[in-house]
NUVOPA-512091 format. One line per field, with one value per residue (C-alpha): residue number from 1; residue in three letters; x, y, z. Coordinates in Angstrom, 1 decimal. Example, Ala and Ser with C-alpha at 12.3 -4.5 7.8 and 13.67 -1.06 7.14 Angstrom:
! residues 2
selum c(1,2)
drenro c(ALA,SER)
X c(12.3,13.7)
Y c(-4.5,-1.1)
Z c(7.8,7.1)
This chain:
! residues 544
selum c(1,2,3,4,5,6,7,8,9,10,11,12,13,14,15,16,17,18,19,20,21,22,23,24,25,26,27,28,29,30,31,32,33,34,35,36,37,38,39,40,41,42,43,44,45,46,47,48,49,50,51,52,53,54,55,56,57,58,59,60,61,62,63,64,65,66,67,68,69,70,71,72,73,74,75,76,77,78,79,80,81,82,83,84,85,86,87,88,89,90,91,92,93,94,95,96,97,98,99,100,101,102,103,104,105,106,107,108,109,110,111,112,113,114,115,116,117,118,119,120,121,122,123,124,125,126,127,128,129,130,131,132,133,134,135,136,137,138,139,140,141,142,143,144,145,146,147,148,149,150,151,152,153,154,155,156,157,158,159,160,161,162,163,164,165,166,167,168,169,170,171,172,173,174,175,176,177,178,179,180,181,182,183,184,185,186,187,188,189,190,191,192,193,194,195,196,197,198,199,200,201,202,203,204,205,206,207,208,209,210,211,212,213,214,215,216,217,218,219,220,221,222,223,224,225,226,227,228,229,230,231,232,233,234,235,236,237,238,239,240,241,242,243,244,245,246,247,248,249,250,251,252,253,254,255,256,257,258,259,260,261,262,263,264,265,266,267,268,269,270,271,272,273,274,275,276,277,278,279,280,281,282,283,284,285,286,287,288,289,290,291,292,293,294,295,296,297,298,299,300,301,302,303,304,305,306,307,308,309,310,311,312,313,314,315,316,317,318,319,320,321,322,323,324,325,326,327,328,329,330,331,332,333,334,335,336,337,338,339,340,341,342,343,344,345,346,347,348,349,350,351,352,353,354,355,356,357,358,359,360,361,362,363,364,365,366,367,368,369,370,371,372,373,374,375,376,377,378,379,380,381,382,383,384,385,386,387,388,389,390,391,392,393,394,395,396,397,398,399,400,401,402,403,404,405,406,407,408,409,410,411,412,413,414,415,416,417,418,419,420,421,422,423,424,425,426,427,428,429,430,431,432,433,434,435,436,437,438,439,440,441,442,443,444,445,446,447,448,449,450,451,452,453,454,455,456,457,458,459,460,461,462,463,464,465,466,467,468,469,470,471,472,473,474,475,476,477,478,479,480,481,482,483,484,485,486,487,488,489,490,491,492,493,494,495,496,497,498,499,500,501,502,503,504,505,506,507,508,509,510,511,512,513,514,515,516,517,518,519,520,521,522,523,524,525,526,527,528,529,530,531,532,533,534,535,536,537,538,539,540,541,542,543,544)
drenro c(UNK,UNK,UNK,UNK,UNK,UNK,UNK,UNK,UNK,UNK,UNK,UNK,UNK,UNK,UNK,UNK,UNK,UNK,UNK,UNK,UNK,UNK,UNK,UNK,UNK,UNK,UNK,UNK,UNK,UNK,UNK,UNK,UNK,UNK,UNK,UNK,UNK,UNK,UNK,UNK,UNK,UNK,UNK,UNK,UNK,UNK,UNK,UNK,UNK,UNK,UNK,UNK,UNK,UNK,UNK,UNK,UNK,UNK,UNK,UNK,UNK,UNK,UNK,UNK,UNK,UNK,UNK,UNK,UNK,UNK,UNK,UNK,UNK,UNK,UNK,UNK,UNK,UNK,UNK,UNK,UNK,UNK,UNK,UNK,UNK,UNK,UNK,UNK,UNK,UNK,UNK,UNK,UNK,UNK,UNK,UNK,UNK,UNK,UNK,UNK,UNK,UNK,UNK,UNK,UNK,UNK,UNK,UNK,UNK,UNK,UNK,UNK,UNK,UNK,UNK,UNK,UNK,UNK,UNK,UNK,UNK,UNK,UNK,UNK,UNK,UNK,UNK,UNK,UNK,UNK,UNK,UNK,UNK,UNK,UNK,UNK,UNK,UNK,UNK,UNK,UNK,UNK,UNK,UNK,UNK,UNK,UNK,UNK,UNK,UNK,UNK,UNK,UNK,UNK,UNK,UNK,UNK,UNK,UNK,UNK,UNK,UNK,UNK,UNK,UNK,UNK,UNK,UNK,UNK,UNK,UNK,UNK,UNK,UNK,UNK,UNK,UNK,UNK,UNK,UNK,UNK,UNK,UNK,UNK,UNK,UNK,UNK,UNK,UNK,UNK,UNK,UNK,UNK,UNK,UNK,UNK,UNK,UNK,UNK,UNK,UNK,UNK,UNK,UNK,UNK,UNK,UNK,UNK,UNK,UNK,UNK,UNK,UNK,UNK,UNK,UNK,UNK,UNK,UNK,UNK,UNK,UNK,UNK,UNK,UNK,UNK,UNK,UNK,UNK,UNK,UNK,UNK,UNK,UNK,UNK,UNK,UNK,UNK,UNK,UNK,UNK,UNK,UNK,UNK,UNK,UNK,UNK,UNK,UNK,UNK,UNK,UNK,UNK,UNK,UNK,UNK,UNK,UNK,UNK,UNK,UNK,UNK,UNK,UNK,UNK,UNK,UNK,UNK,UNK,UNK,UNK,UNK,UNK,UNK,UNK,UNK,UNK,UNK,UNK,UNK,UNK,UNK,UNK,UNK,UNK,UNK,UNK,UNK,UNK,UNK,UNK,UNK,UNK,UNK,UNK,UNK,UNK,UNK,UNK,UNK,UNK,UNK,UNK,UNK,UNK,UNK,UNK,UNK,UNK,UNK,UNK,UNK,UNK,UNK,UNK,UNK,UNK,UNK,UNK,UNK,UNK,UNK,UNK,UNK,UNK,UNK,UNK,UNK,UNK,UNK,UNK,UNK,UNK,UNK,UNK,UNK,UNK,UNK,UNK,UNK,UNK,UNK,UNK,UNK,UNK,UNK,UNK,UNK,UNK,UNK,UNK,UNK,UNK,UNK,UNK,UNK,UNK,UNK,UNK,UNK,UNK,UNK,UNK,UNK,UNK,UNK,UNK,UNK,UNK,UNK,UNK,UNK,UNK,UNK,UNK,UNK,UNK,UNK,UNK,UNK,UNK,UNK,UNK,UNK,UNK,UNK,UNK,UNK,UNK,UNK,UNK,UNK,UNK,UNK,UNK,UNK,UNK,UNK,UNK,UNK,UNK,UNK,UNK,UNK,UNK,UNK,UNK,UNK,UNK,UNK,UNK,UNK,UNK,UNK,UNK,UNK,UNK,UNK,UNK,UNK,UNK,UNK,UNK,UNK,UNK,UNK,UNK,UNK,UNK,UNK,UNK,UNK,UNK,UNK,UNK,UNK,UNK,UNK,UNK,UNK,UNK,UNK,UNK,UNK,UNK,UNK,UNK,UNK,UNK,UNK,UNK,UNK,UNK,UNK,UNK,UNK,UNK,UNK,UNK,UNK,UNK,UNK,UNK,UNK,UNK,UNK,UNK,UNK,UNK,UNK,UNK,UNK,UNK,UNK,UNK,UNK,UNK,UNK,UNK,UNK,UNK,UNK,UNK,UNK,UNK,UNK,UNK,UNK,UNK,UNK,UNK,UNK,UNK,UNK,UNK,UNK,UNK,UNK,UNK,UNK,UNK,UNK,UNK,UNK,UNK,UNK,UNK,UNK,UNK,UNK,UNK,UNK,UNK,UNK,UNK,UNK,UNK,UNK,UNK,UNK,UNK,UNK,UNK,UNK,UNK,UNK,UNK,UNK,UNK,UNK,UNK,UNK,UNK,UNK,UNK,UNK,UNK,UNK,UNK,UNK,UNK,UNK,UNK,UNK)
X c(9.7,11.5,14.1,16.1,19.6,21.2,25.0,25.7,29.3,29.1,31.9,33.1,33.1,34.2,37.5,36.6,33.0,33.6,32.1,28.5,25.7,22.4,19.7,16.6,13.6,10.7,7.7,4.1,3.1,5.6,4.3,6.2,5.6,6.4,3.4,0.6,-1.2,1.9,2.6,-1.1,-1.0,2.2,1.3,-2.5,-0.4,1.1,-2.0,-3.5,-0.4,1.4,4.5,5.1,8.1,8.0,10.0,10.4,12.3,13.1,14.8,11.3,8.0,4.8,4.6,2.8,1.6,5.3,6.1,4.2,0.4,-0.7,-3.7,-5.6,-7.9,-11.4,-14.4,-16.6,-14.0,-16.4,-15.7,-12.3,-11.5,-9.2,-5.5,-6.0,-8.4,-5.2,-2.5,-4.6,-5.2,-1.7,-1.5,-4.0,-2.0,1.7,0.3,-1.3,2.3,2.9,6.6,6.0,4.7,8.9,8.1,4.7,1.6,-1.0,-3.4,-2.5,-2.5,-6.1,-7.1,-10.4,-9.9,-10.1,-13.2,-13.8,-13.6,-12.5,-10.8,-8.4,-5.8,-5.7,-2.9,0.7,4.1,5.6,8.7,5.7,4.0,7.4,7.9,4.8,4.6,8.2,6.6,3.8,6.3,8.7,5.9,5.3,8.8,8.1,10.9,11.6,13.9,14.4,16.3,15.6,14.0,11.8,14.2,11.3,12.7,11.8,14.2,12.8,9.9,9.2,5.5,4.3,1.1,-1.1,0.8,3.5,6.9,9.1,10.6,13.6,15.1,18.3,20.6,19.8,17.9,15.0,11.8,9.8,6.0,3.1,0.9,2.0,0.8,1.6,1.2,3.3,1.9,2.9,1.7,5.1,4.7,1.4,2.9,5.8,3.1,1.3,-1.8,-3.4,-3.4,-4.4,-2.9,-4.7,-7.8,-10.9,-13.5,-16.4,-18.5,-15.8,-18.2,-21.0,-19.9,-19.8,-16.7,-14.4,-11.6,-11.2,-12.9,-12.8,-16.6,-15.7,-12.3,-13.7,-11.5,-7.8,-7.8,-5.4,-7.0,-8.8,-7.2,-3.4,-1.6,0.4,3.4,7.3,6.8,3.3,1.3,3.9,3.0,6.6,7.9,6.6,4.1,5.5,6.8,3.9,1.4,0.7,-0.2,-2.0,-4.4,-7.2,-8.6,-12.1,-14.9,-15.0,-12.4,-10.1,-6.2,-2.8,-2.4,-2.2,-3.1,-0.4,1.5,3.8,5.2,3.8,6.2,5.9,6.7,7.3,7.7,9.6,12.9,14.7,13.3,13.4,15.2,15.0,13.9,16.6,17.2,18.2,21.1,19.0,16.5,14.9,12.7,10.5,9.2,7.2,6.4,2.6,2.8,4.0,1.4,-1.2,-1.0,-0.5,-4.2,-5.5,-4.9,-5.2,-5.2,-1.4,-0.9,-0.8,-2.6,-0.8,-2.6,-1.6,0.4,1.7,4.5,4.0,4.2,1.6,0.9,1.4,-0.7,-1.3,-4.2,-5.1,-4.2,-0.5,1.1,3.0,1.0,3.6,1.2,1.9,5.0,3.8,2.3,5.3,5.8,4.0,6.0,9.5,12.5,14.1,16.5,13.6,11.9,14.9,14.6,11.2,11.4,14.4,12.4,9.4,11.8,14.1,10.3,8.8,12.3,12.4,8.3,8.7,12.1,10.4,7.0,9.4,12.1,11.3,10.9,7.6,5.5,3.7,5.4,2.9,2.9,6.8,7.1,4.4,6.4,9.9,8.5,8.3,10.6,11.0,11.5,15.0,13.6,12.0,12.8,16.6,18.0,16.7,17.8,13.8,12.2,9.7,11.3,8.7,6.6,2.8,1.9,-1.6,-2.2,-0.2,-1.1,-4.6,-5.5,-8.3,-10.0,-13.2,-14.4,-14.0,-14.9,-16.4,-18.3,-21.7,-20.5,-19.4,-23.0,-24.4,-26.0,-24.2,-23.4,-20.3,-21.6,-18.4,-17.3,-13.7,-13.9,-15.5,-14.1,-15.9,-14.1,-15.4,-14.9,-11.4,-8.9,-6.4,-5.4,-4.0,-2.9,-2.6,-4.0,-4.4,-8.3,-10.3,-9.8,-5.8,-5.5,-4.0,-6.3,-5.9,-7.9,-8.4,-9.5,-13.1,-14.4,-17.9,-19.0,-22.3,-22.9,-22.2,-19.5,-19.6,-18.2,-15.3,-15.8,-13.2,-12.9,-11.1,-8.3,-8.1,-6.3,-8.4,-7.3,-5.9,-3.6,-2.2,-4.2,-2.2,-1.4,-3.9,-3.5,-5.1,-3.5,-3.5,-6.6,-9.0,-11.2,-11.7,-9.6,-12.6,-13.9,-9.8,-9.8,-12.3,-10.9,-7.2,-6.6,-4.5,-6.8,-8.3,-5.4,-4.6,-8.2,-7.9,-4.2,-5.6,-8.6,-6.0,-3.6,-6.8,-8.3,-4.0,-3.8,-7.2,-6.9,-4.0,-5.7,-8.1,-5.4,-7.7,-6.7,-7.4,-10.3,-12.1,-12.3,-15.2,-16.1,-18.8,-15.5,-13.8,-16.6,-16.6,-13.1,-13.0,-15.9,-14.3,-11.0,-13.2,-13.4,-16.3,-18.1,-21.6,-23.1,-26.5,-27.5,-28.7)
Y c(9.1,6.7,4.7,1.8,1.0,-1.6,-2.3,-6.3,-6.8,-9.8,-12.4,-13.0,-15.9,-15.0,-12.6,-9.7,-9.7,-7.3,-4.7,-5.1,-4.0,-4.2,-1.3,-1.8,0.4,0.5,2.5,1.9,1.1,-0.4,0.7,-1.9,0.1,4.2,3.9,6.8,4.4,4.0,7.6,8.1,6.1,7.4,10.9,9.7,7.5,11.0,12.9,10.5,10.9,7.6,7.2,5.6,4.2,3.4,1.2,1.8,-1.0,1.4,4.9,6.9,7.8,7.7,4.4,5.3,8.5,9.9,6.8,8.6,8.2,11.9,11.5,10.4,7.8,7.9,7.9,10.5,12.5,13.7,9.7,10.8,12.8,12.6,13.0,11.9,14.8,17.1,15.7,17.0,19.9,20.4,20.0,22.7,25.0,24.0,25.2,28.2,29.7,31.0,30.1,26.5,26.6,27.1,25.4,26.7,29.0,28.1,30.0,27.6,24.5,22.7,18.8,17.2,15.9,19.2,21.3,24.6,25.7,22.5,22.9,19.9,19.5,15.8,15.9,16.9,16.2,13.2,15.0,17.5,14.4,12.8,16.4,16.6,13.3,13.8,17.3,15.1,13.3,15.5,17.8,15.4,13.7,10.6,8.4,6.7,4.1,3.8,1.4,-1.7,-4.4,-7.2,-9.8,-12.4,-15.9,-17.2,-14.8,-12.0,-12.1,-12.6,-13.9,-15.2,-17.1,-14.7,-11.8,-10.2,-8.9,-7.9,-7.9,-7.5,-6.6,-7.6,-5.7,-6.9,-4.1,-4.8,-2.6,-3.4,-2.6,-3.2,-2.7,-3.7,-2.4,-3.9,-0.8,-2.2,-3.3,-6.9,-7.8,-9.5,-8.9,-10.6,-13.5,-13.6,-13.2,-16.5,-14.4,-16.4,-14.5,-15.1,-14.2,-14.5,-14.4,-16.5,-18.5,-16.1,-19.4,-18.8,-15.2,-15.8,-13.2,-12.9,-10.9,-13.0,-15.5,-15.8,-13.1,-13.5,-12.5,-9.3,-8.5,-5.9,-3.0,-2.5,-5.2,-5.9,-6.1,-9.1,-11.6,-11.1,-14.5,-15.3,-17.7,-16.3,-17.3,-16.6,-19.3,-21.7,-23.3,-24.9,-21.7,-21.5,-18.3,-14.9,-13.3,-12.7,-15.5,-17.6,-22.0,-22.4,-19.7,-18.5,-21.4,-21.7,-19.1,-17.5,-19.8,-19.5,-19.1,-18.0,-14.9,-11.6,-8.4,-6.7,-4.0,-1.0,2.4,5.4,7.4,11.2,12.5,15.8,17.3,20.4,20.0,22.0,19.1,16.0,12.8,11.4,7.6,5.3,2.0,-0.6,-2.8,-5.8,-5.0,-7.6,-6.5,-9.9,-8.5,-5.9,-8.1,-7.9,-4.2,-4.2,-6.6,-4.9,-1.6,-3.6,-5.2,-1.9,-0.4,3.7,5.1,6.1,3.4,5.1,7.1,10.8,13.0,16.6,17.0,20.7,21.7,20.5,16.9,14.3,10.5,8.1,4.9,1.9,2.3,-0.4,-3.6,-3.6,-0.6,0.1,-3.0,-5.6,-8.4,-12.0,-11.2,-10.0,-13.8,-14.1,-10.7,-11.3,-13.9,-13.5,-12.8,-9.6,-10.9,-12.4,-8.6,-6.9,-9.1,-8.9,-4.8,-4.5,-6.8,-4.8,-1.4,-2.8,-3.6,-0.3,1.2,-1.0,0.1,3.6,3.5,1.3,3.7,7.0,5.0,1.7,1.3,-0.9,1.5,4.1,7.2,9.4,7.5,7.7,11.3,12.0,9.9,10.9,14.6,13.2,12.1,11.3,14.5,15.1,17.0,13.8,10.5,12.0,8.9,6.6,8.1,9.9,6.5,5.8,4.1,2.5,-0.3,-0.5,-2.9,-3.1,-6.3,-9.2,-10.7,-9.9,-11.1,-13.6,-13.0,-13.8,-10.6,-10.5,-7.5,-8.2,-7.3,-7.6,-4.7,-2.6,-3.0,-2.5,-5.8,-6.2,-3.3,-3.2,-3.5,-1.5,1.3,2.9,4.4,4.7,3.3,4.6,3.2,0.8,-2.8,-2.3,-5.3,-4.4,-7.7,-10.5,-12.4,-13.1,-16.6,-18.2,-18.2,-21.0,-19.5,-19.2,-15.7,-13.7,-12.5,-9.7,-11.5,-10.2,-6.5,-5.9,-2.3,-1.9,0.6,2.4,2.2,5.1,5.0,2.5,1.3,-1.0,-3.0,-3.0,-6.8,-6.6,-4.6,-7.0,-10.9,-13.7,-13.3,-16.7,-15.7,-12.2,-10.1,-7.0,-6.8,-4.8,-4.7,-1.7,-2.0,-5.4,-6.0,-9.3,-8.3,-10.6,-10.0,-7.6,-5.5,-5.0,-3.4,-1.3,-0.1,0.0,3.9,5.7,8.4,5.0,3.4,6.6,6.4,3.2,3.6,6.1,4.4,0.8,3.3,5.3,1.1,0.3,3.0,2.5,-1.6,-0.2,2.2,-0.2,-3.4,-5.5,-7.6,-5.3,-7.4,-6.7,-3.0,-1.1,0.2,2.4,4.2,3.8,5.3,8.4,8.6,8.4,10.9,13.5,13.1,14.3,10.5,9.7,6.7,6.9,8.0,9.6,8.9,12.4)
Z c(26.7,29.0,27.6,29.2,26.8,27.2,25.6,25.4,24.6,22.1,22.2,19.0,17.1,14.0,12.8,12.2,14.8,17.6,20.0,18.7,21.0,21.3,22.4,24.5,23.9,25.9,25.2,25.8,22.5,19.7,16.2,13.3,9.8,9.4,7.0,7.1,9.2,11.6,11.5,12.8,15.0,16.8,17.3,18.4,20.9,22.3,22.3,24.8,27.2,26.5,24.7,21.3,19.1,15.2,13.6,9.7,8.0,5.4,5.2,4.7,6.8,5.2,3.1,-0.3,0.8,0.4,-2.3,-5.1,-4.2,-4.3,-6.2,-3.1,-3.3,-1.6,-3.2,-0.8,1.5,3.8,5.4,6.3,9.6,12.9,11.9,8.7,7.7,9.6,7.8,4.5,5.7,6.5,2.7,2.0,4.6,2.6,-0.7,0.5,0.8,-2.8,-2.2,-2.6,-5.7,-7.5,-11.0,-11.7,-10.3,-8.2,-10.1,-13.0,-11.2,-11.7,-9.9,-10.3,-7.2,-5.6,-4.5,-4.3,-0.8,0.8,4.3,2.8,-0.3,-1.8,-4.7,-3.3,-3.9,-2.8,-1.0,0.3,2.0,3.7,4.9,6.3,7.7,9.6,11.2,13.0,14.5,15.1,16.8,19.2,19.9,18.8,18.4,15.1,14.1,10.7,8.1,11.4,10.0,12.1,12.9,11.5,12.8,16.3,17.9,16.6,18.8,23.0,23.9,27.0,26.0,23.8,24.8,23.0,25.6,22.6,19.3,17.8,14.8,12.9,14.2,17.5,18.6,21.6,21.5,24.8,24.5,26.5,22.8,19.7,16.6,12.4,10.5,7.4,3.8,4.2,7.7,9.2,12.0,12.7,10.9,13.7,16.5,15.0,13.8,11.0,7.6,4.0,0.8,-2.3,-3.1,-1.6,-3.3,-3.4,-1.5,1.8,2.3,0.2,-2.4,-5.9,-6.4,-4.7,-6.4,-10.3,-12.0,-16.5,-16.7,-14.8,-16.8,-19.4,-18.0,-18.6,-20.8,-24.1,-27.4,-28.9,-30.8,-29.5,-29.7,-26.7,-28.2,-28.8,-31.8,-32.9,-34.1,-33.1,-29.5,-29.1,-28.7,-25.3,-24.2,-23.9,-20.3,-18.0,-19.3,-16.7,-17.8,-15.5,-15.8,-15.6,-13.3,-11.8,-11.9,-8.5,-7.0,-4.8,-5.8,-4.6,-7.1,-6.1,-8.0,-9.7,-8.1,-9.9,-9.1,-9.1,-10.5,-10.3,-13.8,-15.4,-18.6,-17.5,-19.5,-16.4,-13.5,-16.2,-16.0,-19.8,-19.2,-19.6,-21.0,-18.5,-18.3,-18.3,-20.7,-22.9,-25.3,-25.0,-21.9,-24.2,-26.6,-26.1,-25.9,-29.0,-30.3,-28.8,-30.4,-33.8,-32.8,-32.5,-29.0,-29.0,-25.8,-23.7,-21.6,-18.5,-16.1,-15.5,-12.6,-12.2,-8.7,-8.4,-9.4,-13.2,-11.5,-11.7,-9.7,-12.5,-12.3,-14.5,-17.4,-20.4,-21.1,-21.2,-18.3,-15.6,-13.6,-13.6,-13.7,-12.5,-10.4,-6.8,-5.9,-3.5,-2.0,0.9,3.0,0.6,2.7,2.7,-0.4,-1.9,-1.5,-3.3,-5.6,-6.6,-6.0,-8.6,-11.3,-11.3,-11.2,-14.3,-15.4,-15.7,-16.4,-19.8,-20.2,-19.9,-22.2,-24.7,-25.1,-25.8,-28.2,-29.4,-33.3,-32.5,-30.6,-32.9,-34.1,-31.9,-29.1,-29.3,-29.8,-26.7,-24.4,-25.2,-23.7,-20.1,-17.8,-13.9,-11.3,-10.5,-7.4,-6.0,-4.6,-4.9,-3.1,-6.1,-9.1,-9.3,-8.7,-5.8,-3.0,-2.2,-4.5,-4.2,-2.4,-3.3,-0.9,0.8,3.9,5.1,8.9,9.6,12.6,13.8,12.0,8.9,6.3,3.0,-0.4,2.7,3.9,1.0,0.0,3.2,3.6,6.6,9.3,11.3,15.0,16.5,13.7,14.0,10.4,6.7,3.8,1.0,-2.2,-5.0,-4.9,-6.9,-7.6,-10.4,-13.0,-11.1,-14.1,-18.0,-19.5,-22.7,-23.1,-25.1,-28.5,-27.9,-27.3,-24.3,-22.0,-18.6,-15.2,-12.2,-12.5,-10.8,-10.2,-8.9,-7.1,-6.3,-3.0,0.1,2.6,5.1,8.7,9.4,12.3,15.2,15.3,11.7,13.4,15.7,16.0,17.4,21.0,21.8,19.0,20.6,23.1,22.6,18.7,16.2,12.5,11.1,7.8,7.2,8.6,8.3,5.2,2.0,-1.0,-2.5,0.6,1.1,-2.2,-1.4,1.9,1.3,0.4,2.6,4.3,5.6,6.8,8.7,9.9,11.4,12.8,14.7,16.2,16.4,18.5,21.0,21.4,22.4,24.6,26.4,26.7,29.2,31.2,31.7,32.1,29.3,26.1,23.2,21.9,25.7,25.6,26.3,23.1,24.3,25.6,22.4,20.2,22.7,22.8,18.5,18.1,20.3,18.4,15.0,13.7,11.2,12.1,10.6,7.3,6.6,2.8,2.2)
């Protein structure tokens, strides 16, 4: 890789500001986000001979792959190949070496999610996925730059017309490109490059669809028991609604809104006294904030509020489940375009969050006796996200921005009632939105909206226009993570073995619009399908 460094000597203009420099980097493509996706795209980038740099605001590679998410989701895995398929095999291959497997045996370790004879693993480790994640890299001398941040005012970006030159990030850092790729959750960088976005959700008449915007008919699922009053004080309306319950809910059926489905942690969890953290009560805890958990196991509510899959290792991927979880609802609205501060913010609320949830299910005089005594048997992994005290560094980010291009994915497609013309992957999920907010419904009682799952249909293609920005926007940007797809087909698309899908074909599409000197939304694709076939991608189905 050629690299041309620059050192500026700053003039100070403050005490105390001195010798600061800046670097240059050039490569041939820039990749912003050390997501799977980015990761993906990087080594693909090598493969074909060119050279690559990612930029990973944060001190990690592998976004939510390595943040916790080792249940995978898919739906049908026979969708996923290319280097995402590898990267899973390269799973497979890790636990086939008996001394990996330190706090339990393989032979006792059992996952739904596994098949007999697969030539792929899907459940792993979090520290097992950044591992491997760091090895694709490092096999093929990629550069990364981690903890550099997108400088995201004007200065943080050079464009000539449609084209992107450079961008930079805070600490003054240049990275030259003749391709840039967004492989982050929240799509900042296509915002800096003046690609129009969306965040929310769109009125289901915008596509035609029926899934779209405000959903109460469809919120059966992960929803709190009946009758639960929503007031402080209950009964009393003066006492203003409890934490979480939004006034101006629920709004109108199947329109559009700014709200954003909930996002959470997925913690990995043990209960192996030797590798448990005990959860702990936060400073800031306020036991308001659990008020309706408390109220809805007084109205009846059964079922552990949580989702625990078995990882090796005596580990699991902890998700959300039921009415009142780890899903902090109502508080990721402003994720998406918050500053950095504004980000830490909102990241330490939802930690202190589900810090206070899982304290208050394993102590709290209110929750039952046996829900108590199951919970205060688990704890956090003292051999995983080390640098966080066992909590994921990274926050799921179910959605934030999503492109709009002149291709845009939705609930046609999931269904196959429309075809993409140009496929660069499967996504073969259901239709899946988690709760996007609570509401006072019409008979004054608290109510979950916002969770949809429908499934029932096979895999299907994503079109390489959704990766791509309307090109008198940018002419050398792709988004294959953030991609332009309504709020319910991106719910159905957005697992990781996709997003790796797609940062692969978004990084072979990069590296041939500059073999053949073309805007990326010119390419010929009859190239690109040859190019993604021979690489091992899937990009057709056969109903058997």
């Amino acid at each position: 890789m050629k690299f041309c460094t620059v050192f500026i000597l700053l003039i100070a203009t403050f005490a105390g500001v001195a010798n600061v420099h800046s670097e240059e980097i050039s490569a041939d493509v820039i990749i912003y986000g050390g997501t799977s996706a980015g990761v993906a795209a990087a080594v693909q980038v090598a493969r074909m001979g060119k050279t690559a740099v990612i930029i990973e605001p944060s001190s990690h590679l592998g976004g939510l792959t390595s943040g916790g998410l080792g249940a995978t989701d898919i739906g049908n895995k026979a969708a996923i190949g290319g280097i995402s398929r590898e990267f899973y095999q390269a799973v497979k291959t890790y636990y086939e070496d008996e001394q990996h497997w330190t706090l339990e045996k393989s032979a006792d370790y059992a996952s739904n999610r596994q098949v007999a004879g697969e030539d792929a693993m899907w459940t792993f480790e979090p520290h097992v996925a950044e591992l491997l994640m760091e090895r694709m890299s490092q096999h093929q001398n990629i550069r990364v730059c981690k903890n550099q941040r997108l400088d995201r005012s004007e200065s943080g970006i050079g464009k000539t017309n449609s084209k992107i030159q450079w961008i930079q990030t805070e600490n003054g850092d240049r990275y030259c490109g003749k391709v840039f790729l967004d492989t982050t959750y929240e799509g900042d960088l296509l915002d800096l490059a003046g690609v129009r976005f969306f965040v929310g959700r769109e009125a289901n008449s915008i596509y035609q669809e029926t899934l779209n915007g405000v959903q109460t008919a469809q919120a059966t699922k992960h929803q709190l028991q009946p009758g639960i009053d929503p007031y402080v004080t209950a009964g009393d309306p003066t006492s203003g609604l409890l934490p979480g319950i939004d006034p101006n809910g629920p709004g109108e059926e199947g329109g559009a809104d700014h709200r954003v489905q909930a996002y959470c942690f997925r913690m990995c969890n043990t209960t192996l006294d030797s590798n448990r953290i005990p959860f702990a009560k936060p400073d800031s805890y306020n036991p308001l904030d659990y008020e309706l958990l408390f109220r809805n196991f007084a109205a009846g509510a059964k079922v552990m509020p949580w989702h625990p899959i078995a990882m090796p290792n005596r580990k699991t991927d902890t998700n959300n489940n039921r009415g009142f979880s780890t899903d902090f609802i109502g508080e990721s609205y402003n994720w998406a375009t918050a500053t950095y501060q504004e980000r830490d913010a909102i990241f330490a609320k939802h930690l202190t969050y589900q810090q206070g949830l899982m304290w208050t299910l394993a102590n709290h005089e209110r929750i039952p006796a046996s829900v108590r005594e199951y919970f205060s048997k688990w704890g956090n992994c003292r051999d995983e996200f080390t640098d966080n005290g066992g909590w994921p560094h990274q926050l799921y980010v179910r959605e934030a921005r999503r492109m709009v291009a002149d291709y845009v994915m939705t609930q046609h497609h999931c269904q196959g009632k429309t075809t993409a013309e140009f496929p660069v992957g499967m996504a073969a999920y259901t239709m899946d939105s988690h709760n996007v907010q609570r509401y006072v419904d019409q008979d004054g009682n608290v109510r979950n909206e916002g969770d949809v799952q429908v499934g029932g249909f096979p895999p299907y293609p994503i079109d390489y226009r959704s990766i791509t920005p309307k090109q008198d926007e940018c002419d050398n940007l792709l988004v294959p993570v953030c991609l332009s797809a309504s709020h319910i087909a991106y719910g159905s698309i957005r697992m990781e073995p996709v997003f790796m899908v797609l940062g692969q074909s978004a990084a072979t599409a990069a590296v041939q619009s500059l073999e053949q000197n073309s805007a990326v939304q010119k390419i010929d694709m009859t190239k690109l399908v040859e190019r993604l076939k021979s690489d091992k991608q899937v990009l057709t189905w056969q109903t058997k």
